[in-house]
C-alpha atoms as one frame of an Amber mdcrd trajectory, in Angstrom:
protein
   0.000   0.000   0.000   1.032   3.697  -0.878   2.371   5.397   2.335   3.417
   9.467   2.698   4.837  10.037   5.989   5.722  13.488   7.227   8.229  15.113
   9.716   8.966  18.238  10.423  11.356  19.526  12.770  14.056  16.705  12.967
  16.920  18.086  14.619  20.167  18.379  12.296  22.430  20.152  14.707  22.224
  23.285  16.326  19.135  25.258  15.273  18.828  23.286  11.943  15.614  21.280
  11.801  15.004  18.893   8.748  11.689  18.787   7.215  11.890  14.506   6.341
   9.551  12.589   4.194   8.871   9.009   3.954   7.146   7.317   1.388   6.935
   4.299  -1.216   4.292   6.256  -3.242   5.152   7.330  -6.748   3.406  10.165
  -6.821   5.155  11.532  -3.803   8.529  10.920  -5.021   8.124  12.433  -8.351
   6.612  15.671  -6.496   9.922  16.028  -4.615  12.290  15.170  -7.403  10.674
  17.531  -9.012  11.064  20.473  -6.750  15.104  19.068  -6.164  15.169  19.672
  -9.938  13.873  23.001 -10.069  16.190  24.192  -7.167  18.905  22.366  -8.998
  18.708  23.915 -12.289  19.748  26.939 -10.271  22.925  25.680  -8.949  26.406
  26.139 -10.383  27.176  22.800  -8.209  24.190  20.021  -8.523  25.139  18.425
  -5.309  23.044  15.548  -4.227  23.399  14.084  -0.576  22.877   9.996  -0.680
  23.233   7.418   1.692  21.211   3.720   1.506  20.599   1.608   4.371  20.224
  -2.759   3.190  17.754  -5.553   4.321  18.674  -8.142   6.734  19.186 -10.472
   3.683  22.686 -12.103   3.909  25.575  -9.459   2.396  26.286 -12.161  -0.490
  22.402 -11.314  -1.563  21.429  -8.022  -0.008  19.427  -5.120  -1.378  19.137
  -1.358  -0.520  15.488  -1.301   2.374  16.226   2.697   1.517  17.392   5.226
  -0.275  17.840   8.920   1.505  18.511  12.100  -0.471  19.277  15.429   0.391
  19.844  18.315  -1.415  19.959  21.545   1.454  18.557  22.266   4.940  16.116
  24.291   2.973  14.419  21.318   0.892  12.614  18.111   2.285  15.253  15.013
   2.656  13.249  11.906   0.715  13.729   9.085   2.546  12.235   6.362  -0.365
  11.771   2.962   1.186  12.457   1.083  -2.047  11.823  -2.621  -0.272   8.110
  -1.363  -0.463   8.147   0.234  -3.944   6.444  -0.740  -6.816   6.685   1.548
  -9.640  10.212   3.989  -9.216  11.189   4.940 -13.250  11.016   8.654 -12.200
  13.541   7.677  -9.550  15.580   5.465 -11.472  16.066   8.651 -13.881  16.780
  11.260 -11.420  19.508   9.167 -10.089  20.814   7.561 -13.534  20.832  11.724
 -14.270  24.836  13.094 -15.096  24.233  16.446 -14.464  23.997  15.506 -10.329
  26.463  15.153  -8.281  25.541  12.226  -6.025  27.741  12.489  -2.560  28.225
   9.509  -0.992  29.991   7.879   1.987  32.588   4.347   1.128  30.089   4.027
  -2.037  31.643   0.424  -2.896  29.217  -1.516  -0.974  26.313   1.027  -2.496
  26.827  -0.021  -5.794  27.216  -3.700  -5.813  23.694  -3.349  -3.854  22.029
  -0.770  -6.280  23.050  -2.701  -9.280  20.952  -6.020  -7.591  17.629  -4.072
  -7.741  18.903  -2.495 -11.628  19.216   1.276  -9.720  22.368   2.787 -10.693
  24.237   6.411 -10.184  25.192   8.309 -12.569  27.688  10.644 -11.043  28.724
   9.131  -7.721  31.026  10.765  -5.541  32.863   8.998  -2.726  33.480  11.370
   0.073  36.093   9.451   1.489  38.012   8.621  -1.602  37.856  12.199  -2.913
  38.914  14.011   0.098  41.913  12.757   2.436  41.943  13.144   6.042  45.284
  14.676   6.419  45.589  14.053  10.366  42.962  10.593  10.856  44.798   7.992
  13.066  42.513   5.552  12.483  40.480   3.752   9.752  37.086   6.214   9.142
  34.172   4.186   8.880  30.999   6.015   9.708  29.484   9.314   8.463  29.917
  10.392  12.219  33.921  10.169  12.488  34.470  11.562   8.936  31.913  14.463
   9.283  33.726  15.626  12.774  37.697  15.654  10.882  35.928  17.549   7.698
  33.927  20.388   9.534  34.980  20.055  13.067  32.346  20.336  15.474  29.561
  20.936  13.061  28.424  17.573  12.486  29.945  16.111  15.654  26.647  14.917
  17.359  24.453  14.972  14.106  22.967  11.659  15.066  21.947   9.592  17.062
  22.878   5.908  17.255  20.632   3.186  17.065  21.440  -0.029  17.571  22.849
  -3.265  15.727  19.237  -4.539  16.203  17.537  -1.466  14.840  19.740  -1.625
  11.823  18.337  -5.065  11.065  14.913  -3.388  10.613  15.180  -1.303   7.579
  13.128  -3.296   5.482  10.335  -4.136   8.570   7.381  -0.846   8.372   6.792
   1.137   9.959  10.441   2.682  10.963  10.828   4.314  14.153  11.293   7.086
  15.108  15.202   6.833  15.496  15.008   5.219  12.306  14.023   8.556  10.597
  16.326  10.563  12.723  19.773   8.518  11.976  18.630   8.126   7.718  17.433
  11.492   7.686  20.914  12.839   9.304  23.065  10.710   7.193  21.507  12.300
   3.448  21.625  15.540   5.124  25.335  15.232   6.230  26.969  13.511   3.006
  24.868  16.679   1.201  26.551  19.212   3.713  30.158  17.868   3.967  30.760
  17.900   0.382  28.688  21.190  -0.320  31.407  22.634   1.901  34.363  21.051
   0.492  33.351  21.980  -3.010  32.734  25.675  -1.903  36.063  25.297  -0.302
  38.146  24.262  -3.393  36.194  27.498  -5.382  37.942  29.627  -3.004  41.022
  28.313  -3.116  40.882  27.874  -6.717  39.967  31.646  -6.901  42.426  32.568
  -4.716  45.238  30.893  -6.399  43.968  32.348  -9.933  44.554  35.918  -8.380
  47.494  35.471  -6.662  48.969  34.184 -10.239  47.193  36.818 -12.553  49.585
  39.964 -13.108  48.171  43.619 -12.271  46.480  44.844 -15.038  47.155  47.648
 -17.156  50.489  48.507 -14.784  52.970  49.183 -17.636  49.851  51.067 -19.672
  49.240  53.301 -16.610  53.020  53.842 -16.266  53.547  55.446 -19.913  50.179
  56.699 -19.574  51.353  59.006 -17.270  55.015  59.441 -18.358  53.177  60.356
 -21.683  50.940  63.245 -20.135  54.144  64.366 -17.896  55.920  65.025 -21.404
């Protein structure tokens, strides 16, 4: 059965509440896509948050229970609970779309598990391949430890944990409470982390083009003035 749930108010950090929906129902997800496209078309950088979370199959033969996506504080987060979906072409082609910048965390794993239900990402973009820790003394492997080295305290207590249990339950409706709260956090902070990183390089790109670029005009404004000094 079609299913739209609705949250508002899920705590990101700080001040920053999520608005979070929920749903299996076609019609739901291509309304949202939708608006992510519109506010996309207005971006310079197309940057899509993503994060999946499996069924309690075996690894050898598991398959994504959900997808999240995020694309800014100021937009739902779609949390689609594929395990329950019947119809998802419009979903299939916003994610099999090149001009998006999917953001992911140690993708790997993602793909294999897309690829058994036929979903597959475009333009994928593994956060933890793409951008070194310089000073991590140990192996990163959750959203939580690499979100606190990238943007210090920012995302340091973004979510909450739920247990090994819990995360057995992905595929089992309806999701708790926590459930929303930890998928929710995860789009939202694969979306943040490499929305700053890629306004970070800008600057530094900028920054570097300037510091290279030679005045302008400085020998014409020398003669220029020699000239009317004549």
């Amino acid at each position: 059965m079609p299913f739209v749930d609705e949250y508002k108010d899920v705590e990101a950090h700080g001040n920053t509440k999520l608005h979070v929906i929920h749903t299996n129902d076609k019609k739901q997800v291509a309304t949202t896509l939708a608006e992510y496209e519109r506010h996309l078309s207005l971006q310079r950088h197309k940057i899509v948050g993503i994060d999946l979370e499996y069924n309690n199959d075996p690894e050898a033969t598991q398959k994504p229970a959900l997808c999240q996506l995020s694309i800014s504080k100021k937009h739902p987060v779609l949390l689609f609970q594929l395990s329950a979906a019947e119809r998802r072409t419009v979903f299939n082609n916003f994610l099999a779309d090149p001009r998006y910048t999917f953001a992911g965390f140690s993708i790997d794993g993602d793909k294999t598990r897309l690829d058994r239900v036929n979903l597959e990402v475009a333009n994928f973009v593994d956060i933890q391949k793409e951008w070194k820790v310089p000073e991590a003394t140990k192996e990163l492997d959750s959203l939580g430890d690499v979100s606190g080295m990238l943007i210090d305290d920012y995302c340091n207590n973004i979510k909450k944990k739920i247990t090994d249990d819990e995360h057995k339950r992905w595929a089992t409706l309806p999701l708790s409470m926590r459930h929303i709260e930890y998928a929710a956090k995860d789009a939202y902070t694969a979306y943040e982390i490499w929305n700053r990183i890629t306004l970070t390089q800008d600057g530094l790109r900028r920054a570097k083009l300037e510091k290279e670029e030679p005045p302008k005009n400085r020998a014409r404004s020398s003669w220029g003035w020699a000239d009317a000094n004549w």
